[in-house]
Biopython code that builds the backbone (N, CA, C, O; Angstrom):
import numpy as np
from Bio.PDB.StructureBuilder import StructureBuilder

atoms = [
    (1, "UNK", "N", (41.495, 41.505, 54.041)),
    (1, "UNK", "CA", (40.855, 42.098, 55.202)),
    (1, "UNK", "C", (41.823, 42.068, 56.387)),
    (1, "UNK", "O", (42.169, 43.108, 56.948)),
    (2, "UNK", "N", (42.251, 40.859, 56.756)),
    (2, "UNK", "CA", (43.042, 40.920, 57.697)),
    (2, "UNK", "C", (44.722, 42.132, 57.680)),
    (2, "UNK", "O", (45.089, 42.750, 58.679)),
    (3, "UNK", "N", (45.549, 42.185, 56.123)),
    (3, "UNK", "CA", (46.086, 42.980, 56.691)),
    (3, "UNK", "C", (45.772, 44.519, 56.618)),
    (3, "UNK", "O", (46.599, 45.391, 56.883)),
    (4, "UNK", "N", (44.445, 44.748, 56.218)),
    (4, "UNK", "CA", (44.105, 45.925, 56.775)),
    (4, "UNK", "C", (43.881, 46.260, 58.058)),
    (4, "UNK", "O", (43.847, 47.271, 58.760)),
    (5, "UNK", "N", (43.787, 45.500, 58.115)),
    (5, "UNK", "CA", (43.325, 45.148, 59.845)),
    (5, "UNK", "C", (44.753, 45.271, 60.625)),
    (5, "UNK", "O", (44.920, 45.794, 61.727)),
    (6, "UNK", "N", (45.656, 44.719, 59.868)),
    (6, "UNK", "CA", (46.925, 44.678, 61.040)),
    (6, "UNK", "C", (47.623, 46.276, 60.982)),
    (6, "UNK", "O", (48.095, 47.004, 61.855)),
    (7, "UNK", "N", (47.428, 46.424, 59.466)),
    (7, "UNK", "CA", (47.832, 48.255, 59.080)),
    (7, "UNK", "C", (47.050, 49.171, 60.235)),
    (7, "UNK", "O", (47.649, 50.037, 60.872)),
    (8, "UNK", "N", (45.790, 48.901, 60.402)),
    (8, "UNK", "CA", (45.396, 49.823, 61.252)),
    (8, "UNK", "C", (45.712, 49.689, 62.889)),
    (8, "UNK", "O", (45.363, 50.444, 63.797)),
    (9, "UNK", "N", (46.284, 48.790, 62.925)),
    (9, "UNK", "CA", (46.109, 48.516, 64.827)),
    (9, "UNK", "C", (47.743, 49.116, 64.214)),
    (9, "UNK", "O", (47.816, 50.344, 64.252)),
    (10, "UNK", "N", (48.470, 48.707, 63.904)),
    (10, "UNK", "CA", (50.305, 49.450, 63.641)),
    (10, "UNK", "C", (49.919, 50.865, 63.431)),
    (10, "UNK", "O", (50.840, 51.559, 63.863)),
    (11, "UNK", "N", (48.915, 51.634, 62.935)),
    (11, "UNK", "CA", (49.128, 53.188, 62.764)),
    (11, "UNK", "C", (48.232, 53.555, 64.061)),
    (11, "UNK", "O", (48.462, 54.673, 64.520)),
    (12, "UNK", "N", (47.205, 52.751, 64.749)),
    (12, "UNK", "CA", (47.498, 53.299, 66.025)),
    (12, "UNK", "C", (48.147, 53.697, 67.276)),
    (12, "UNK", "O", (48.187, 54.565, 68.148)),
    (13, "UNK", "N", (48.802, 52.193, 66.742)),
    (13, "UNK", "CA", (49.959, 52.060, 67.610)),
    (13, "UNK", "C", (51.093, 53.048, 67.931)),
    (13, "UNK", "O", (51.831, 53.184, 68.907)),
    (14, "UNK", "N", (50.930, 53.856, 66.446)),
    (14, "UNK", "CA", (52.376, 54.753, 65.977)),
    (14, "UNK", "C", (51.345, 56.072, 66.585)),
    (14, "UNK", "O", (52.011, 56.661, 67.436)),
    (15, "UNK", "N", (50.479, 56.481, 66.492)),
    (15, "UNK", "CA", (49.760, 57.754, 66.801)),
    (15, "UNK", "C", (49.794, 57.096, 68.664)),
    (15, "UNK", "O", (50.915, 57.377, 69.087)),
    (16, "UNK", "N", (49.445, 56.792, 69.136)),
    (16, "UNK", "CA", (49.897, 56.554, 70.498)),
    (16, "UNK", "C", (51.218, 56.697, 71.023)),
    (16, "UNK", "O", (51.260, 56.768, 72.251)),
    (17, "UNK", "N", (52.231, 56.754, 70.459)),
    (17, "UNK", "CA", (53.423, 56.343, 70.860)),
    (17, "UNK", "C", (54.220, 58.008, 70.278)),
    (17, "UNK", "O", (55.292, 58.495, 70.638)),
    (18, "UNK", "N", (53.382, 58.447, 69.461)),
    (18, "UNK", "CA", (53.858, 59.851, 69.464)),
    (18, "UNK", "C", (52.967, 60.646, 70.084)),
    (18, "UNK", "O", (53.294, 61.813, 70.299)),
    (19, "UNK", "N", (51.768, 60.203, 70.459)),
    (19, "UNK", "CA", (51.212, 61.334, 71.491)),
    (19, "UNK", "C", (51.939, 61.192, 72.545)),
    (19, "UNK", "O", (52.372, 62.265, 72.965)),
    (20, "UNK", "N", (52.302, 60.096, 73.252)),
    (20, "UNK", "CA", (53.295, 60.023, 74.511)),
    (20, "UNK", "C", (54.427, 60.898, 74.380)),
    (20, "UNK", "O", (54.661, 61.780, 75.207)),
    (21, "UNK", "N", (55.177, 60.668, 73.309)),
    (21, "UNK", "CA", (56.054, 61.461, 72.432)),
    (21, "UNK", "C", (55.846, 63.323, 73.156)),
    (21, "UNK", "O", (56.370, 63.762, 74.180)),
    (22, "UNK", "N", (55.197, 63.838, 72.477)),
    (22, "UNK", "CA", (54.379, 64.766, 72.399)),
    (22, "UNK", "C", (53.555, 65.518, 73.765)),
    (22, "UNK", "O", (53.211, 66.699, 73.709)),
    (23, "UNK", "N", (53.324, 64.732, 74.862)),
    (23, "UNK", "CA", (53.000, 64.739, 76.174)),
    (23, "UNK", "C", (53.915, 64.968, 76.526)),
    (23, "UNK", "O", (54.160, 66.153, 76.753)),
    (24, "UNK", "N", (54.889, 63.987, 76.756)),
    (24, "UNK", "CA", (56.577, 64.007, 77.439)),
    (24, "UNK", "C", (57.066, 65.328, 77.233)),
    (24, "UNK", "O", (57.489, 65.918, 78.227)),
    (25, "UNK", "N", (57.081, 65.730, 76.460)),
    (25, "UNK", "CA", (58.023, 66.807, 75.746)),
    (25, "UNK", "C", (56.972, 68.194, 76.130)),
    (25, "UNK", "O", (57.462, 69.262, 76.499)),
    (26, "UNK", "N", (55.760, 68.026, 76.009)),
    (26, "UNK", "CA", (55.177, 69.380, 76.729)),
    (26, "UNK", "C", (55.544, 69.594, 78.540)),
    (26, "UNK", "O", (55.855, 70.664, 79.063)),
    (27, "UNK", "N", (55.370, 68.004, 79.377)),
    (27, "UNK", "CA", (55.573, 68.189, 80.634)),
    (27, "UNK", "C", (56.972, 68.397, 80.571)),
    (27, "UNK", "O", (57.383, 69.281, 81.323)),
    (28, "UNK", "N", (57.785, 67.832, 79.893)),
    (28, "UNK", "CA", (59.884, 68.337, 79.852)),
    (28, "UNK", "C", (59.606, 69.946, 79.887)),
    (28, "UNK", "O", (60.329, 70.598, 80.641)),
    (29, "UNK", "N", (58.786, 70.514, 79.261)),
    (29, "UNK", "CA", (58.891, 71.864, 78.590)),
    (29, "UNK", "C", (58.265, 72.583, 79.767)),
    (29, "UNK", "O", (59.135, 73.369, 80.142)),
    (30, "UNK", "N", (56.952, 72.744, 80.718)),
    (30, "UNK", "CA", (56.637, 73.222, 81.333)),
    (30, "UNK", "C", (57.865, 72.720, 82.795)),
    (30, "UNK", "O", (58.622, 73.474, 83.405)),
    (31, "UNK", "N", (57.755, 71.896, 82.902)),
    (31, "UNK", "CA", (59.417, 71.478, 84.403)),
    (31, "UNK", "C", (60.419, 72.707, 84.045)),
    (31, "UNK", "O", (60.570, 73.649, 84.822)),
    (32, "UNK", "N", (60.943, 72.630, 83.068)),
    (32, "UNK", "CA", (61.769, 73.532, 82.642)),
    (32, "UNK", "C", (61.919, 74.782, 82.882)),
    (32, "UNK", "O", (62.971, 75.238, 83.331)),
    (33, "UNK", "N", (60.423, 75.806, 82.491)),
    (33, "UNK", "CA", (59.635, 76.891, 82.922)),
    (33, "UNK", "C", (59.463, 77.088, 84.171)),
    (33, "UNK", "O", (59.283, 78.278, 84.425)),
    (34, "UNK", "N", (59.443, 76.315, 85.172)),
    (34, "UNK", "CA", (59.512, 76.268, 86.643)),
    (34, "UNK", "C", (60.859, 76.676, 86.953)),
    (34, "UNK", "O", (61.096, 77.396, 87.923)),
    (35, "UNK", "N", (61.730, 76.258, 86.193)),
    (35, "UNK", "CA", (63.224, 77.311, 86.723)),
    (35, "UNK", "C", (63.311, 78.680, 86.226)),
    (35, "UNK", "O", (64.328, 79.303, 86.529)),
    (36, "UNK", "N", (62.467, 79.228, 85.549)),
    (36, "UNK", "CA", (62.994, 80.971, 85.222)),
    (36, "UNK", "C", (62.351, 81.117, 86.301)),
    (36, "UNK", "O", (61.300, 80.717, 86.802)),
    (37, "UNK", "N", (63.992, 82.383, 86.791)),
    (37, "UNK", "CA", (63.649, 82.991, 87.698)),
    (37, "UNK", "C", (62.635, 84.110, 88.171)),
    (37, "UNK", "O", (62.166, 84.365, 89.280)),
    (38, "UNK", "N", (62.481, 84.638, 87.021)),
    (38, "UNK", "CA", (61.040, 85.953, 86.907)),
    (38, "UNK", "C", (59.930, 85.722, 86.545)),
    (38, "UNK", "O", (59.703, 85.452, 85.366)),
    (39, "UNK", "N", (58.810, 85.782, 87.630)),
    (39, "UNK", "CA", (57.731, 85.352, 87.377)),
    (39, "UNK", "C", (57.001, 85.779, 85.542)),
    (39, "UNK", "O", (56.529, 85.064, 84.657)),
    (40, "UNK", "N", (57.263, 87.370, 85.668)),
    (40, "UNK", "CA", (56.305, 87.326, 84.450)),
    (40, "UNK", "C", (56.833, 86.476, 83.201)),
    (40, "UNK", "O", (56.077, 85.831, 82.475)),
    (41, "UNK", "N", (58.075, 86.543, 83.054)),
    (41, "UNK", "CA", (59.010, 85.033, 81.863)),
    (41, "UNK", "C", (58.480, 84.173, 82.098)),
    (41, "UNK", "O", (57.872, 83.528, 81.243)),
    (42, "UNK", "N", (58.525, 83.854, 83.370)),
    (42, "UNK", "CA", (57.843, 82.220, 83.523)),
    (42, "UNK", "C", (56.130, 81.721, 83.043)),
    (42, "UNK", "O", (55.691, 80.597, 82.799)),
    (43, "UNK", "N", (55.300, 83.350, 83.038)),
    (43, "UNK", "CA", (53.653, 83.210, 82.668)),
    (43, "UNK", "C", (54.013, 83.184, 81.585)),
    (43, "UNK", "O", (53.650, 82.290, 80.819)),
    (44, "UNK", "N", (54.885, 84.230, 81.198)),
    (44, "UNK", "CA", (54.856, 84.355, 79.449)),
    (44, "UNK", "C", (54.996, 82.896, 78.496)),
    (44, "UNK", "O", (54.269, 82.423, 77.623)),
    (45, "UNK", "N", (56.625, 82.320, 79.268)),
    (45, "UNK", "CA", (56.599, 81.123, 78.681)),
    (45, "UNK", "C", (55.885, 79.689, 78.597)),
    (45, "UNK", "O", (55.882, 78.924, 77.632)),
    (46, "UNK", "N", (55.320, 79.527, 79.768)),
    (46, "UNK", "CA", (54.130, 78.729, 80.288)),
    (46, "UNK", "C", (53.128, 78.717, 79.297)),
    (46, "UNK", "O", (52.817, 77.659, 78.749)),
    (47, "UNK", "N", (52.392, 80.193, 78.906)),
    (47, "UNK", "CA", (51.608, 80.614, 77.692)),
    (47, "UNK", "C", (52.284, 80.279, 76.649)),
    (47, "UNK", "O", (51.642, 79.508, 75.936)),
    (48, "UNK", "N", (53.174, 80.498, 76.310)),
    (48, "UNK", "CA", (53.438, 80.357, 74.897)),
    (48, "UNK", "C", (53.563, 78.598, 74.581)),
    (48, "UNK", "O", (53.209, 78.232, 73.461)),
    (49, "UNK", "N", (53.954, 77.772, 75.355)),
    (49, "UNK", "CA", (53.898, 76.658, 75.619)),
    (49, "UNK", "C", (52.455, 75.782, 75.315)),
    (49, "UNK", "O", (52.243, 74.926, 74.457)),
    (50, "UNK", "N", (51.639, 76.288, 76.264)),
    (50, "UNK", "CA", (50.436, 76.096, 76.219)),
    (50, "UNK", "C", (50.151, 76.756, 74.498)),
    (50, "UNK", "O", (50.093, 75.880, 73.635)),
    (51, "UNK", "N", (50.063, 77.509, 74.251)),
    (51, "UNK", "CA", (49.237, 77.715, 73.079)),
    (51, "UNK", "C", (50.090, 77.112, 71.531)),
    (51, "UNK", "O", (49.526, 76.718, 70.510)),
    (52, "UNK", "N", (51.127, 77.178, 71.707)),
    (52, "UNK", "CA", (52.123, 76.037, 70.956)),
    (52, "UNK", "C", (51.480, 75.197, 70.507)),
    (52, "UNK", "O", (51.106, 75.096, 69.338)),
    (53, "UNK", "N", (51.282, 74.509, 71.368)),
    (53, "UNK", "CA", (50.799, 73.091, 71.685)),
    (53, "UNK", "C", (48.770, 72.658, 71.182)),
    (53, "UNK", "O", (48.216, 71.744, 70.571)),
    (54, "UNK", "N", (48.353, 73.808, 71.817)),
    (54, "UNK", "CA", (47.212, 73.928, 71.726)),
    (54, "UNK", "C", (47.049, 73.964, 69.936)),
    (54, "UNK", "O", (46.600, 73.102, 69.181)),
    (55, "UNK", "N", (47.589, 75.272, 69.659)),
    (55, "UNK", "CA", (47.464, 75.024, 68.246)),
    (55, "UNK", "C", (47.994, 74.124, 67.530)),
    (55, "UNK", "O", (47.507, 74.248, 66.406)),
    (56, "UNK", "N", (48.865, 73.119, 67.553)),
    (56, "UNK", "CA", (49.071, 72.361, 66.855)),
    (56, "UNK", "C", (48.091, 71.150, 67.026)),
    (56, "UNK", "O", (48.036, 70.319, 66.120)),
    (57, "UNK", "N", (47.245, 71.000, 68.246)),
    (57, "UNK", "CA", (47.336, 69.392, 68.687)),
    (57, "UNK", "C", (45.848, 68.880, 67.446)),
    (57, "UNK", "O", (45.458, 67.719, 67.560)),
    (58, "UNK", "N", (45.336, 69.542, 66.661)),
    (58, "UNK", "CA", (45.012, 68.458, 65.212)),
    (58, "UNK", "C", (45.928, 68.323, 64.099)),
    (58, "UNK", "O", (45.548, 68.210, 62.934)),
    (59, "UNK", "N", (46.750, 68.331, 64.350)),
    (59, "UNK", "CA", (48.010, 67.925, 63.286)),
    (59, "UNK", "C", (47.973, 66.486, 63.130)),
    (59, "UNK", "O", (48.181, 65.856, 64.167)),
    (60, "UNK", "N", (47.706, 65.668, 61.835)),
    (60, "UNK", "CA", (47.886, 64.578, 61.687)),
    (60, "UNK", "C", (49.081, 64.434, 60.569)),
    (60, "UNK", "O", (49.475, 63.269, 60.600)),
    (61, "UNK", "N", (49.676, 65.076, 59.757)),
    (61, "UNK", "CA", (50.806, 64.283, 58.681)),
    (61, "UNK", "C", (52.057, 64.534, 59.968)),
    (61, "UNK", "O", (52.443, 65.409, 60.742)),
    (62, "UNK", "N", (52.367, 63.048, 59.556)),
    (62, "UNK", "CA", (53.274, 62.665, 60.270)),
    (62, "UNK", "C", (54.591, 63.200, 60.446)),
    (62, "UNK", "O", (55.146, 63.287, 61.542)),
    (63, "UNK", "N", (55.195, 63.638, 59.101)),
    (63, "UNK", "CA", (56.670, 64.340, 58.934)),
    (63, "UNK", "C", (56.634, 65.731, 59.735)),
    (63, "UNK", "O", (57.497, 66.179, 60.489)),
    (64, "UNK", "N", (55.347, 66.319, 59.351)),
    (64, "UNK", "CA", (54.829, 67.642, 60.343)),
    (64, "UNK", "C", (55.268, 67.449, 61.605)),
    (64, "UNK", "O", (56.254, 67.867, 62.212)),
    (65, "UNK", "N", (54.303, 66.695, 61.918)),
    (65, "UNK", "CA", (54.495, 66.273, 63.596)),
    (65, "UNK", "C", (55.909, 65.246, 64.461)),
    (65, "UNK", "O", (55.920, 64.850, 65.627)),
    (66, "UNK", "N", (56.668, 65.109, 63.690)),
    (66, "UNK", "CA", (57.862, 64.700, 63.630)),
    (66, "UNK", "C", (59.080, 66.227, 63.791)),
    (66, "UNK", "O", (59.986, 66.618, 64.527)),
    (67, "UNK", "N", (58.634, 66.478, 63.061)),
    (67, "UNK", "CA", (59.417, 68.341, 62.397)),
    (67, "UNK", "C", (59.614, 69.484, 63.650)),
    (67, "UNK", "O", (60.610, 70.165, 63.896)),
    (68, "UNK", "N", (57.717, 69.425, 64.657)),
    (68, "UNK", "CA", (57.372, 70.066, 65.487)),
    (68, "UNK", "C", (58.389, 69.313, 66.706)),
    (68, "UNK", "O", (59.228, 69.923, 67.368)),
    (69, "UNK", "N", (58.145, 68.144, 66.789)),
    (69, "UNK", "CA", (58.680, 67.531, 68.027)),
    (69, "UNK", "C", (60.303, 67.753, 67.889)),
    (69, "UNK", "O", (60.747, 68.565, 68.701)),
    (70, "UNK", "N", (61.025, 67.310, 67.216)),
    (70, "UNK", "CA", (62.156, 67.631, 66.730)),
    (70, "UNK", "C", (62.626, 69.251, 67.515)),
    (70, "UNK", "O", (63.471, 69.192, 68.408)),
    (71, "UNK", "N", (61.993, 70.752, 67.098)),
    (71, "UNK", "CA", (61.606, 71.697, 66.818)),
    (71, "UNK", "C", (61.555, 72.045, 68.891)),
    (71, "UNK", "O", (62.351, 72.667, 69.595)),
    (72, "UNK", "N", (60.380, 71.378, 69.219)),
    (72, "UNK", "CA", (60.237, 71.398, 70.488)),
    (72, "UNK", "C", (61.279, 71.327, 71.195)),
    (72, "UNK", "O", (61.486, 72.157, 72.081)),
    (73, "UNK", "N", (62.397, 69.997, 70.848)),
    (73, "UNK", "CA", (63.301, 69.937, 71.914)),
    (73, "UNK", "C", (64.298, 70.467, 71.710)),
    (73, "UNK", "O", (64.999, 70.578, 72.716)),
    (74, "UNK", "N", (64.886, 71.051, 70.395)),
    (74, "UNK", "CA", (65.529, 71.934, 70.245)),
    (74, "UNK", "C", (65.458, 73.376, 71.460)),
    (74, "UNK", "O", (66.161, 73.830, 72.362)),
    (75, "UNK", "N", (64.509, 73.600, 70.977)),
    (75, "UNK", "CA", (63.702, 74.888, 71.953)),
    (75, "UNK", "C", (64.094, 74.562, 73.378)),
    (75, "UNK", "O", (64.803, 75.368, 73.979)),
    (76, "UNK", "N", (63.691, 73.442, 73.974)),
    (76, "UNK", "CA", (63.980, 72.991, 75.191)),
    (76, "UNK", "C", (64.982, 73.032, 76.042)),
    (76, "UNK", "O", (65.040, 73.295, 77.243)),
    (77, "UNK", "N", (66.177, 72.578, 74.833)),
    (77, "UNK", "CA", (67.825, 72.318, 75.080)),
    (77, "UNK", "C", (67.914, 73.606, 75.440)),
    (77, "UNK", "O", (68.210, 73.997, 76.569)),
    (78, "UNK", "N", (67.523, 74.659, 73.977)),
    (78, "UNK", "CA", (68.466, 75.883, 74.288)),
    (78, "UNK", "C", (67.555, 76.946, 75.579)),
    (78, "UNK", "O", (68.088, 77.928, 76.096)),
    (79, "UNK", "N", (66.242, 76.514, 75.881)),
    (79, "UNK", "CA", (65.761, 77.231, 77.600)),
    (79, "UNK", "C", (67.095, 76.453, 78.982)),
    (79, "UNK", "O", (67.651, 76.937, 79.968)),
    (80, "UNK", "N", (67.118, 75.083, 78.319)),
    (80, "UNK", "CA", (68.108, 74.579, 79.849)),
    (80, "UNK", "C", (69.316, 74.985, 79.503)),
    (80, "UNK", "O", (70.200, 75.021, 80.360)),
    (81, "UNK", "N", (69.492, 75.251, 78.573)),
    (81, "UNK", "CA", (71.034, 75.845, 78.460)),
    (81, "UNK", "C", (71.129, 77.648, 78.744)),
    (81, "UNK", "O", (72.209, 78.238, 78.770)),
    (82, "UNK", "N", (70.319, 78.064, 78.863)),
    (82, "UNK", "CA", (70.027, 79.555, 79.275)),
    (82, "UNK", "C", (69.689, 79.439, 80.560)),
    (82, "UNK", "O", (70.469, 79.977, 81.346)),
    (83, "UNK", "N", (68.673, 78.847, 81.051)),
    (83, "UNK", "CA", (68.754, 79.251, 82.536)),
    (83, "UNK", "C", (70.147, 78.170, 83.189)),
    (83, "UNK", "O", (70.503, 78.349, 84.354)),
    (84, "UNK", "N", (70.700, 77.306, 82.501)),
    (84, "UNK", "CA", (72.370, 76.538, 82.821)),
    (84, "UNK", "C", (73.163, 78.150, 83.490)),
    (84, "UNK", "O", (73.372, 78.602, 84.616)),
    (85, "UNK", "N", (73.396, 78.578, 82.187)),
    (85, "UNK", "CA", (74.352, 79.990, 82.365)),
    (85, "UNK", "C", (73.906, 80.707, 83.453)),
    (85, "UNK", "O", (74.500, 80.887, 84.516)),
    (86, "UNK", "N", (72.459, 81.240, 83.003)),
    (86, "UNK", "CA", (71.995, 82.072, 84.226)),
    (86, "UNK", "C", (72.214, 81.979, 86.122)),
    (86, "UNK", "O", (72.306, 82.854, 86.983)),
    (87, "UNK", "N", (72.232, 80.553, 86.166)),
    (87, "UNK", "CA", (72.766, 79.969, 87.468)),
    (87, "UNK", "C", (74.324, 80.246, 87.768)),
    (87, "UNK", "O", (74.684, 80.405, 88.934)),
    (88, "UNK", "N", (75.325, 80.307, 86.610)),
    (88, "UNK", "CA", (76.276, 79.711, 86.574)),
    (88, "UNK", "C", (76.750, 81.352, 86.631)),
    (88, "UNK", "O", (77.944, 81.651, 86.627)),
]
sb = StructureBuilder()
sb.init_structure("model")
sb.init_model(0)
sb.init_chain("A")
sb.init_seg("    ")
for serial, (resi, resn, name, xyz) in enumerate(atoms, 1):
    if name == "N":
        sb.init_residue(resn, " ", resi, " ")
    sb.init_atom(name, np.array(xyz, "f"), 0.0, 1.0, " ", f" {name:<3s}", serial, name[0])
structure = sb.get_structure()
């Protein structure tokens, strides 16, 4: 009983710590969107962000949701590295 007990407080622990995960990386992602310079890019991407997200957020297998996050900041890098140039 008990280490079921400890299994489950450790896989909450791990589903907490990737929703933070997962939070972080949507607010990184919308900050980001605040630098395109053209408004309608900026609704567009904002939306697509939002619904990204939206649709994924009952995802429970883990490698999935590992894959997405991964996936996310990829995406991320290459928006700050586009509006990088665009400044530049």
């Amino acid at each position: 009983v008990r280490v079921g007990r400890v299994r489950g407080q450790l896989a909450l622990r791990f589903q907490f710590l990737r929703r933070q995960q997962v939070l972080q990386l949507y607010r990184r992602i919308l900050r980001a969107v605040r630098d395109v310079p053209a408004e309608p890019d900026r609704r567009y991407l904002k939306e697509w962000a939002r619904e990204e997200f939206r649709r994924n957020k009952d995802a429970t297998d883990e490698d999935a949701i590992r894959m997405m996050i991964t996936q996310g900041n990829m995406q991320l890098q290459e928006l700050q590295r586009t509006l990088k140039l665009a400044k530049s």
